[in-house]
N, C-alpha and C positions, 0 to 999 in steps of 0.2 A: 668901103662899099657896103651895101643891105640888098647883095640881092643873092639866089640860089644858091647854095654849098659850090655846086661843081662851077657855077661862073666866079667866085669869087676866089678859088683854087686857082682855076686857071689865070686869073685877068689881073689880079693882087701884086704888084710888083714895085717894090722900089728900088733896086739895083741896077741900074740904067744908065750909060756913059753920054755923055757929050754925040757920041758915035754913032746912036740910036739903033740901036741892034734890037732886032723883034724882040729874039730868046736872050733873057739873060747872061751876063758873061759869069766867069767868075774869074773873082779879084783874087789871086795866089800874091796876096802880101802879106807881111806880119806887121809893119807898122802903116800909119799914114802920113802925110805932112802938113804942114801950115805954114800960110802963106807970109804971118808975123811971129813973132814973140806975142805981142799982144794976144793973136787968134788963139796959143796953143794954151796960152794961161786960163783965159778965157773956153775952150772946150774943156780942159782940165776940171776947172772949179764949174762946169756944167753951169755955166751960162748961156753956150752957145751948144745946139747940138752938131755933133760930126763923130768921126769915127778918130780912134787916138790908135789902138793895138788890134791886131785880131784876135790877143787875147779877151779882150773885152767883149768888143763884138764887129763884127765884118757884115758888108752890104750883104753878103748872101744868106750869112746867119739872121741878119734885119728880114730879109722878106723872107725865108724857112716863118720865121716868128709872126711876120704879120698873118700869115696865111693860113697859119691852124692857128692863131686868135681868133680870127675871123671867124676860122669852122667851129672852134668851142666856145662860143662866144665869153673868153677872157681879154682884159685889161692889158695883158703884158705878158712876156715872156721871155725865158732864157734856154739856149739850146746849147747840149752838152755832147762830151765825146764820145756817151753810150749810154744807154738804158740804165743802167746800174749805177754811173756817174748821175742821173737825174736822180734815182730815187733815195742815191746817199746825201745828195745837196739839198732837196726837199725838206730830211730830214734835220742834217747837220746847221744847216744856216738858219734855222726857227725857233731851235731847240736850244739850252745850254746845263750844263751839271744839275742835277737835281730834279729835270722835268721826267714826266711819266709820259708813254704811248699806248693808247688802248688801238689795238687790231686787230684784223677779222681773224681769225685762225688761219683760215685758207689762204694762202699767200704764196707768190714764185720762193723757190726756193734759196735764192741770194739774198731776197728782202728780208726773210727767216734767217738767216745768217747773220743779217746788218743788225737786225733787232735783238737779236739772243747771244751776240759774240762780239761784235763791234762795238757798238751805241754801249753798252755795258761798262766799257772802260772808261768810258768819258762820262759815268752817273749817269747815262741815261738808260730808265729802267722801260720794261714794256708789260703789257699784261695780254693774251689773246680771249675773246669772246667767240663764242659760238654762235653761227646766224641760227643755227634751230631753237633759236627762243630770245629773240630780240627785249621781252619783260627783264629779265636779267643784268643786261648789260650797264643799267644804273647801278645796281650794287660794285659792279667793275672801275667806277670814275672815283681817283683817287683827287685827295686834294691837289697831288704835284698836276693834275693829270692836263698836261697841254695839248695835246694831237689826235686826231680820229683817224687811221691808217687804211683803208681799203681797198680793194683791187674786185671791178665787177664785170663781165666773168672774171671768175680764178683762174689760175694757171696752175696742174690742167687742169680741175676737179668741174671747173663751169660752172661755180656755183654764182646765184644771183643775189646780191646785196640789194636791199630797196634804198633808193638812194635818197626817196624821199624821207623817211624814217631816218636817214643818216644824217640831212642837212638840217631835220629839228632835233635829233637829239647832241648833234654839235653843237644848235643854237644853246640850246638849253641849259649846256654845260661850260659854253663859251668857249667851246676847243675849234681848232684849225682842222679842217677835212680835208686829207689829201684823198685823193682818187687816182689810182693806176688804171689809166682807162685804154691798155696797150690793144688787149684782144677786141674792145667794142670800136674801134677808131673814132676823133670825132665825128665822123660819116652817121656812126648806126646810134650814137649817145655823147650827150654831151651833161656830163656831171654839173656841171656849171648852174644848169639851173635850174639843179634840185637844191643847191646851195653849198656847192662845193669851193671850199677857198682855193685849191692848187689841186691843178691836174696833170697827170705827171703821165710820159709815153715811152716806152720802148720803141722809138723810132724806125731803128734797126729792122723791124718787123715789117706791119702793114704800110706803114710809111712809104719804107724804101718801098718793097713790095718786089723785091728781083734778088735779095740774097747778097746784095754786093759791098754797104758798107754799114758801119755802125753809127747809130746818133741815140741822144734821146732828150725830152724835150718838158719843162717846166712851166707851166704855165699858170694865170691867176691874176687876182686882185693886184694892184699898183703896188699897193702898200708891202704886200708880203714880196712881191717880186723884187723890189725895190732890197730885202734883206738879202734874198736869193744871191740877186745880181753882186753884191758886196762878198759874199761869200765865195763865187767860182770866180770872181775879177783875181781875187788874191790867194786862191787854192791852185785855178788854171786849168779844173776838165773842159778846157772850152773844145766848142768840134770845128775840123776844118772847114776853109773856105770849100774847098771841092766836095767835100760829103754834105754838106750844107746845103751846097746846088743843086747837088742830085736829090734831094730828098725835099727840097724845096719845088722841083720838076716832078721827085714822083708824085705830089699830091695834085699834081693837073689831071692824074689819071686814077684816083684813090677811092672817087664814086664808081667810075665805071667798071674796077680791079673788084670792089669788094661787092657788088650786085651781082659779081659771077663767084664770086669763094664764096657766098651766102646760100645763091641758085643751087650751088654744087655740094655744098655742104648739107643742105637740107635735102635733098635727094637722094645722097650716101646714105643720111640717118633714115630715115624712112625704110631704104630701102631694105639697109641690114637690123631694122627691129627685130626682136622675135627670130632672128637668125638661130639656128641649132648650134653653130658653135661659140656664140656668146652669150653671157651670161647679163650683158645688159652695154645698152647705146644712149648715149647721153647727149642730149643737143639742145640750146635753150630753147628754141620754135619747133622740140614735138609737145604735143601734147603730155608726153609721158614724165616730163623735166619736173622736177620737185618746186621749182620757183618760176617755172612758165608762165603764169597771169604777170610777176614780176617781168619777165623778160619781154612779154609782148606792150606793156608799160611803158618801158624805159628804153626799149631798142626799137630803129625803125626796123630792124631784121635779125636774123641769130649768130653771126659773125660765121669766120670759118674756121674753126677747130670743131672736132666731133670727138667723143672719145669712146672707143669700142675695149671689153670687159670681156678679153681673153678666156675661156673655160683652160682652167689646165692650171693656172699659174704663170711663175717666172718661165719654167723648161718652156711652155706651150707658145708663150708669148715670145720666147725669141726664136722658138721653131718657125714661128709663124713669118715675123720680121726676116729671116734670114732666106723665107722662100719669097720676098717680093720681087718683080721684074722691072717694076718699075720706079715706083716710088721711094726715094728718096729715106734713107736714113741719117738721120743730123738734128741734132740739137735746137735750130732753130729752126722759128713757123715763119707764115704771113708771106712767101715766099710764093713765086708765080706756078713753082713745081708743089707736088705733093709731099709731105713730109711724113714719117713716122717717128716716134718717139716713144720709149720706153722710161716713162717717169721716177717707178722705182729704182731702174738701178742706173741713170743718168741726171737730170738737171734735182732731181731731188733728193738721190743717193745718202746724199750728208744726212738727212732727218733718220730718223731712230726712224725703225718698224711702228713704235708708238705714234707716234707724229705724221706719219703717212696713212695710217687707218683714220686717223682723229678727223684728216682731209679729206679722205675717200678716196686714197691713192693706194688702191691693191695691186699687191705682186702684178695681178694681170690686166690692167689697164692700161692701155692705149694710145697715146695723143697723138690723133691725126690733122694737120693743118692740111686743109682742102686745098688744092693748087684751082690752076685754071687750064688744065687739061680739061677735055672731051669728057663727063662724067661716066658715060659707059667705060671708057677705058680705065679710070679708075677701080671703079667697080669690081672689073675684070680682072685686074690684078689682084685684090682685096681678096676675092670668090677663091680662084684658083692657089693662091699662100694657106688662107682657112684650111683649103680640103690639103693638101700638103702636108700640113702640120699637125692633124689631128692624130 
């Protein structure tokens, strides 16, 4: 289908019985069957298509995939057990002994992990680049150097990558451009066509969008998915038929879900700029964001994560966290409730003191994922913690 984002979310469906059920079912099998010997040799050796395993892939995991292709506009894709399952198969199935990764510095804290402690033992070397000075990053591309590694916004830092400048100097150098495009969803950005080869989701997040299960999702050119798909067929992070469903259901409501965590999230920032007990608010659509002409560029809006810059520190920062009434402490965003997060000493914990300045993750910084509560009532709780805690 080529029409709207939100009609081709909702109307996108190939998992459909004989039975003709409006809403999709989902299929809780692990194998399938065939009608001959002939048929199954035949789907086998991909002559014919059909479904063999659900490890490979299941009608629900088929339409999860058709439907954020369609929203990023990619060729093909593969959906995996979790966020982190995508961006180690991204990785792992592209890559082999000896290759190099140039990536942005700013990066989730797990992908930091994959690249500086995992990929290592298997030869595979990485080097990070700084976006404050993109002239640089030529001297950075070594001869091994196969992959462009990025994530825009960061997690938390929000930093903005110009994705245009990413898909020529990938051109340039002949490298693969992954894009973690978890916190922009395809909704507000689609990497794709800035010249992104593989774009890769923390599903689990805005996807789901309710907190309730994990996915995450690879997407791209034919060709590359095609290694992909070879690669989790015989590793096995594949994701359930049931998580599949629900996450393939939550994108019928993914426009409408993220027009109110953007509404909400740009009202929080605004509202607490220039607040006296912080020392600075960061959101890609204020004016004040260091890459804001990038962000109103590349996004139809500014997602919902804000990050607020604690005065005080660590002590002030969980002074502050542990007087909330409302909102939500945990680990994970993109979630219908509001969330707070203490970066340094949770999802980014492992990185050295060095390594979290380098990102702009101090002691007192903040990650807050906008829920879709009532924004005064956010607010409210926010206002009354600050005064609390000081």
């Amino acid at each position: 289908m080529s029409q709207h984002f939100e009609t081709n979310s909702i109307r996108i469906s190939s998992s459909r019985s004989n039975q003709k059920e409006h809403s999709a079912p989902i299929y809780l099998t692990s194998s399938f069957t065939f009608d001959s010997a002939e048929e199954a040799r035949a789907t086998f050796a991909e002559e014919l298509q059909g479904n063999i395993y659900s490890r490979y892939a299941n009608p629900n995991s088929t339409d999860l995939i058709e439907k954020v292709c369609a929203a990023e506009g990619t060729e093909d894709g593969i959906a995996t057990a979790s966020g982190m399952a995508a961006m180690f198969a991204s990785i792992a199935s592209l890559l082999q002994q000896g290759d190099h990764v140039l990536a942005a510095r700013s990066l989730f804290g797990s992908t930091h992990q994959l690249l500086t402690r995992v990929f290592p033992k298997w030869g595979i070397t990485s080097t990070y680049g700084d976006i404050s000075g993109y002239e640089n990053w030529d001297k950075l591309v070594q001869p091994n150097t196969k992959m462009l590694f990025i994530e825009t916004p960061s997690n938390p830092g929000l930093e903005i990558i110009d994705l245009e400048w990413a898909g020529k100097f990938a051109a340039a150098y002949n490298l693969i451009l992954v894009v973690d495009n978890c916190f922009a969803t395809p909704y507000l950005q689609q990497p794709a066509r800035w010249g992104a080869h593989i774009v890769t989701h923390s599903a689990t997040k805005y996807i789901d969008g309710q907190g309730r299960v994990l996915g995450g999702l690879i997407l791209g050119k034919k060709e590359l998915i095609k290694e992909v798909q070879f690669f989790t067929r015989h590793t096995g992070p594949a994701i359930s038929p049931f998580n599949a469903w629900i996450l393939s259901k939550s994108m019928e409501t993914l426009g409408v879900r993220m027009d109110r965590h953007c509404q909400n999230a740009l009202t929080l920032a605004e509202h607490f700029e220039g607040n006296r007990h912080l020392e600075d608010v960061k959101y890609p659509f204020l004016g004040s964001h260091p890459q804001h002409h990038l962000a109103v560029k590349q996004m139809s809006q500014g997602g919902g994560v804000v990050t607020l810059t604690v005065k005080g520190g660590v002590a002030r920062a969980q002074r502050f966290i542990d007087q909330l009434e409302m909102i939500s402490i945990t680990a994970n965003l993109g979630d219908s409730r509001s969330i707070i997060t203490h970066p340094a000493s949770t999802t980014h914990s492992k990185l050295s003191q060095e390594e979290r300045e380098r990102v702009g993750i101090t002691n007192g910084l903040i990650r807050l994922s906008v829920g879709l509560e009532h924004p005064d009532d956010i607010i409210k709780d926010i206002e009354q913690a600050l005064e609390k805690s000081k």
